[in-house]
N, C-alpha and C positions, 0 to 999 in steps of 0.2 A: 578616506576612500583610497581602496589600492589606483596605481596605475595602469593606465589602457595601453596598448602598444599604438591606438589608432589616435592619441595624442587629447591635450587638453581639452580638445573644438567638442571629442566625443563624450567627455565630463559633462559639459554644458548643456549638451542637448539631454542627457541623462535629467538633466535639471528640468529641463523644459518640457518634454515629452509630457510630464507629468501633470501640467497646469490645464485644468479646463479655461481657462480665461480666453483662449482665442476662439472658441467654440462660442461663448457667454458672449462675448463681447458681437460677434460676428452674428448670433443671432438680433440682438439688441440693434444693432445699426442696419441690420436685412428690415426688421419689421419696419422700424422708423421710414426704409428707402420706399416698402412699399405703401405705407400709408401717405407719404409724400408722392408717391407716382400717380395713386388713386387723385390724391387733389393736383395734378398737375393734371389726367386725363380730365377731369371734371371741368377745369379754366379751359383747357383748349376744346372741349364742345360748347360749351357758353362762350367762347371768343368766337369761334366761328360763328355763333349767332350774334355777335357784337351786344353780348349783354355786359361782359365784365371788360374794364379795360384790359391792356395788357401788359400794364404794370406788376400784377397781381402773381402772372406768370413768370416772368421776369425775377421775381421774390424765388417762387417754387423753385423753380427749373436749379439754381445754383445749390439750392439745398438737398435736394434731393440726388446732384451729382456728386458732393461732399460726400454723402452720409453710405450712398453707395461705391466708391473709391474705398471707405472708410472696410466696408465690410468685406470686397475682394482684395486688400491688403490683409487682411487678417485668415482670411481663408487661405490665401497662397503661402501666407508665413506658418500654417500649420501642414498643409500639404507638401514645402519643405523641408520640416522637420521629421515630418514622419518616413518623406523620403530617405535622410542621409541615416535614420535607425533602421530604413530595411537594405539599404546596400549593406552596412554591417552583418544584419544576419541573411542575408543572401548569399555575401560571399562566405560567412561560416559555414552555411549549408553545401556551399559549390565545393569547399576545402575537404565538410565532412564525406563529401562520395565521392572524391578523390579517393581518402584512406577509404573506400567502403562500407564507411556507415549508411543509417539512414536517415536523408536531410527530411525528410518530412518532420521525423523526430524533434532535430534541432532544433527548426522553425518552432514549434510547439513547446521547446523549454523556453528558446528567447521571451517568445509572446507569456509565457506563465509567469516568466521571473518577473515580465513587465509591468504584468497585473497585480504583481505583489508588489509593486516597487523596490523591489531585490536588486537593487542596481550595482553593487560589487560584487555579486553572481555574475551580472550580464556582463561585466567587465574581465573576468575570469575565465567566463565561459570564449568568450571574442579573443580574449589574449591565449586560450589555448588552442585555439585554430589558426592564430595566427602564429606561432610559435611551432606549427606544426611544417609550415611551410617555408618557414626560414632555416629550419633542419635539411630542408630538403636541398634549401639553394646553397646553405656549407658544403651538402653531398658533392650537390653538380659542381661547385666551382672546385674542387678536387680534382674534376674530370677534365674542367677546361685547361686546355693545352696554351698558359700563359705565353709562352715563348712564343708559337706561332703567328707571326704578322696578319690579321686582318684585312682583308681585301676591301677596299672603298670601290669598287667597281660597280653601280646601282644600274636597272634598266628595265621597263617596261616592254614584255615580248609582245608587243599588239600589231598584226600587219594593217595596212591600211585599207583593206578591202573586204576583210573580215568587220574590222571594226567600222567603216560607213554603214553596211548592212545591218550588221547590230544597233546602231544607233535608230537608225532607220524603223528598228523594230519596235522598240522602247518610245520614238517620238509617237506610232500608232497606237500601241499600249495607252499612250496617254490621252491621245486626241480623239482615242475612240469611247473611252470611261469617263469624259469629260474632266478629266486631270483625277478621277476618284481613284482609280489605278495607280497612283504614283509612289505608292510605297513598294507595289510590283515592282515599277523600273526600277528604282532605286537597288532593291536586292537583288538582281538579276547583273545591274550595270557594276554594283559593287563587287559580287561574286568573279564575273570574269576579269574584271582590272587588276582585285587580287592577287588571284591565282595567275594572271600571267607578269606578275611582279617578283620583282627579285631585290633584297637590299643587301647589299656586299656582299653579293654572289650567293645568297641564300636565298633559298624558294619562300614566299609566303602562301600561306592558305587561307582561306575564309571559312568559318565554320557557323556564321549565323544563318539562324530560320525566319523563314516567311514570315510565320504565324504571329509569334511572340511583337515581331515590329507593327504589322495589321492590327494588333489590340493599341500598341503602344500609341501608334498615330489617331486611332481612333479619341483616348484618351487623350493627346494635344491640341482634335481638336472640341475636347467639350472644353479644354482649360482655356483656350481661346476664346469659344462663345461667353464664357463664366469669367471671365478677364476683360471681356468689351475689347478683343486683338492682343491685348497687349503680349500675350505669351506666344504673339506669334513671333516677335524677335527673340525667341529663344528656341523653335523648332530648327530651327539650321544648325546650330549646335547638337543637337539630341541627337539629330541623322547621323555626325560626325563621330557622336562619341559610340551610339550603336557600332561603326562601321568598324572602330579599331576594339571595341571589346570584342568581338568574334575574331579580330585578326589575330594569325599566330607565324611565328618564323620559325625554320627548318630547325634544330636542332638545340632550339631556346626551352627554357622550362616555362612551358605554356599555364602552369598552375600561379606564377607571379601576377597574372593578372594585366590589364591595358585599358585604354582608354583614351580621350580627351579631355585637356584642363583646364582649360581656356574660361577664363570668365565670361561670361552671355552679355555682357553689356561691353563689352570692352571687343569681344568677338563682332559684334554685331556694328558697333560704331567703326570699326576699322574696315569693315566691309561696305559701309556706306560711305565712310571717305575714300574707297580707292575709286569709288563710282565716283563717288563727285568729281575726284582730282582728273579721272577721266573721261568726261564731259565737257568739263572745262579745259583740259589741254587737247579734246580732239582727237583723243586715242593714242597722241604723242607719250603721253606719262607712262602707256601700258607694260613697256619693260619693268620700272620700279613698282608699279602696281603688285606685277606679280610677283616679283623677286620679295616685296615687305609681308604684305600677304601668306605668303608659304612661307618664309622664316620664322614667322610668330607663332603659325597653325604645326607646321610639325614640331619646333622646338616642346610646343604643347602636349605630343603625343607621344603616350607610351604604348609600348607591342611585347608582350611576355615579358615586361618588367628591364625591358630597354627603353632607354629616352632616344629619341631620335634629333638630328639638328641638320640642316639643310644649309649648304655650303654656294648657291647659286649666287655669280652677281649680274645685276639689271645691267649692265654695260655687254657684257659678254652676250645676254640673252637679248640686248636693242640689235646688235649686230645679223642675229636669227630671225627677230622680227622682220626686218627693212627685207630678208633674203626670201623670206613667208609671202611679203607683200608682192613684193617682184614677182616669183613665181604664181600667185592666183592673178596679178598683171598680165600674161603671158598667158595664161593656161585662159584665158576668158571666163575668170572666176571658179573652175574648179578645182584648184590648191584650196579656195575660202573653206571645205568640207574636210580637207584633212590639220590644217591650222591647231582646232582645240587636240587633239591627237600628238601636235609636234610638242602642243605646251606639257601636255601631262608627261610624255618622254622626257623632255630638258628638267619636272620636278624631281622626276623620279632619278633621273641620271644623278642628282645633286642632295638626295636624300640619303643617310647614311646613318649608324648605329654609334652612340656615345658608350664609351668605356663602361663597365659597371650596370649591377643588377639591384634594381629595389622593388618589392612589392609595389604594384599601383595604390595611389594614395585615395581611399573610397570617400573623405569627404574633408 
């Protein structure tokens, strides 16, 4: 089999794509869960009547948690894989109406060659749109002016009166949809932070839609119900990586592509221990909180095929803290409303662009 540009991982799943076994298997262990739920509801009306003991239950209950585990493992390890084959031709498709084709089209060979298991087509087909844009980044970097020193000067234009009332709007958004709204706030608060962001003196833009996140959250949360929670430690992520694929910077070749890389369990554990470590020190730890925190999250993050890496230290940034505190001391608590405001300032002041350009990496 020829080579993919999107490397070995996309060989493998070419492998797998093809297996009904998680389907097979996934039903096998669904029927089993529900004939096991039926006798589990069966003991707990007969317990309530104190006819069976409730040992019998005790049996049930553990089997029928197994055997259901058993079958949203299987469901999620297919819903993954079918995931990282449509980010490949999605972005074929996004590449192809760059050049002016039509992506409906693509979509419709991927899925044929799929069906045929033609999978060095599909590898052919994916390595020519990817090759289409790596022509383009030879173009640009012709253009770029190497000599010219780069500005590390980063800064978040947000005043702080504008941005209470904003806040303010977004916290009724929410409180008034009973939190159902929240994908609203989310594109609303993301859209203006954006756009009044700047990294090394470059303007950024946000170019994501309502719509498409609305479907997406919806979708997170049937994976959640269909999960029993568990894929709720990975919707914080999802938000994250929506936020930087619509992001683009001033004068970058926005066709490279961006995103978030972070692994979801490792994302997700490091956000629970900054909590914990800050409970347990009393709020004292919160400068290296956020200093570990943002250095892992943006090192993770790509913007039109720039890596980004964050230079802040928690010594520098406890020194702001203690000045934060003082000041809502003195103010009779309201500096506490402009606080979150001064942290995303000091990120963003300390967020800055790595040398070098590479397509985002889809999976």
């Amino acid at each position: 089999m020829i080579e993919s540009m999107y490397g070995k991982k996309f060989l493998k799943l070419l492998e797998k794509i093809s297996h009904k076994r998680f389907i097979y298997l996934s039903i096998i262990f669904g029927v089993i869960s529900l004939v096991n739920l039926s006798i589990n509801i069966y003991l707990i009306v007969y317990m309530v009547r104190e006819i069976y003991p409730y040992k019998y239950l005790f049996i049930s209950l553990p089997i029928f948690i197994v055997f259901f585990a058993l079958m949203v493992t299987f469901i999620v390890l297919r819903v993954y894989e079918n995931r990282n084959f449509k980010r490949i031709v999605r972005r074929s498709a996004e590449i192809a109406s760059i050049k002016g084709e039509d992506k409906n089209l693509v979509f419709k060979q991927f899925y044929l060659l799929r069906k045929k298991k033609d999978y060095e087509s599909i590898i052919t087909l994916s390595n020519h749109y990817y090759l289409l844009i790596e022509e383009d980044l030879k173009k640009y970097l012709k253009k770029v002016d190497k000599n010219k020193p780069s500005s590390k000067k980063s800064s978040l234009e947000i005043k702080v009166l504008p941005y209470l009332g904003f806040k303010i709007l977004l916290l009724f958004i929410i409180v008034i949809s009973l939190g159902l709204a929240y994908p609203l706030a989310y594109y609303l608060e993301t859209k203006y932070e954006i756009n009044m962001t700047n990294i090394d003196r470059k303007v950024c833009s946000f170019h994501g839609l309502l719509k498409p996140l609305m479907k997406a959250w919806l979708k997170w949360l049937g994976l959640v119900v269909l999960t029993c929670g568990v894929y709720t430690f990975f919707i914080s992520k999802k938000f994250i990586i929506w936020r930087y694929k619509y992001t683009h910077i001033d004068k970058e070749l926005s066709s490279l592509g961006g995103g978030y890389y972070a692994n979801a369990w490792t994302h997700f554990f490091l956000k629970l221990g900054t909590k914990l470590l800050l409970l347990i020190s009393l709020g004292l730890a919160k400068p290296w909180c956020v200093a570990w925190i943002n250095k892992y999250e943006i090192s993770k993050t790509i913007i039109d095929g720039r890596t980004l890496y964050f230079n802040g230290k928690s010594l520098s940034l406890g020194g702001k803290i203690f000045l934060w505190w003082f000041l809502t001391l003195i103010t009779l608590g309201l500096y506490s409303y402009v606080i979150n405001l001064s942290f995303k300032k000091w990120v963003d002041k300390h967020t800055h662009l790595k040398n070098g350009y590479k397509q985002a990496p889809l999976i």
